[in-house]
Every structure is written in C-alpha cells, then in structure tokens.
Residue, then its C-alpha position, 0 to 999 in steps of 0.5 A: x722044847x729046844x728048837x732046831x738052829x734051821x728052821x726046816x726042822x722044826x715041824x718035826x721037832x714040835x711034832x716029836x714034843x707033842x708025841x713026848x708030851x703025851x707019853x709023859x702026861x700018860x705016865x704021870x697020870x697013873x703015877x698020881x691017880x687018886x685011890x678010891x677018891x683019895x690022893x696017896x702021895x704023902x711027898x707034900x701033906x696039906x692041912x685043911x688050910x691048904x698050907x704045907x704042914x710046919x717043919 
C-alpha cells in the first residue's frame, strides 16, 4: 500500500487499500475454489510429498 507524502491523506488511502483488498480477495477466491473438494489448478503439481514434481 503506498502511503501519501502528507500524512492528511492517509486515512483515506488505508480505507481505499482495505476496499481493494477485498475485492481482490473476492476474486481470487473464486478464481481458486476447489471443485467437488478437489483443487484443479495444474499451475503448480505437488506429489503426496508435498514437493513440486521434478522437471
């Protein structure tokens, strides 16, 4: 969160991160929900280790 050179401002900028935040939490959410309990993102594979798969 960048803060204001004049500290005035910066009420209004934490309240704006916050509301950011939020949308941006909202969104990445549903863009990661697990289907049927099962996550479907193939980005980043994890073995049962719990290691990234070997290239």
């Amino acid at each position: 969160m960048p803060a204001p050179d004049d500290l005035t401002g910066l009420a209004s900028a934490v309240e704006e991160a916050l509301r950011t935040y939020a949308r941006q939490r909202t969104a990445l959410k549903k863009q990661w929900a697990p289907v049927n309990r099962h996550w479907t993102q193939t980005s980043a594979p994890v073995t049962a280790s719990g290691h990234p798969h070997p290239a």
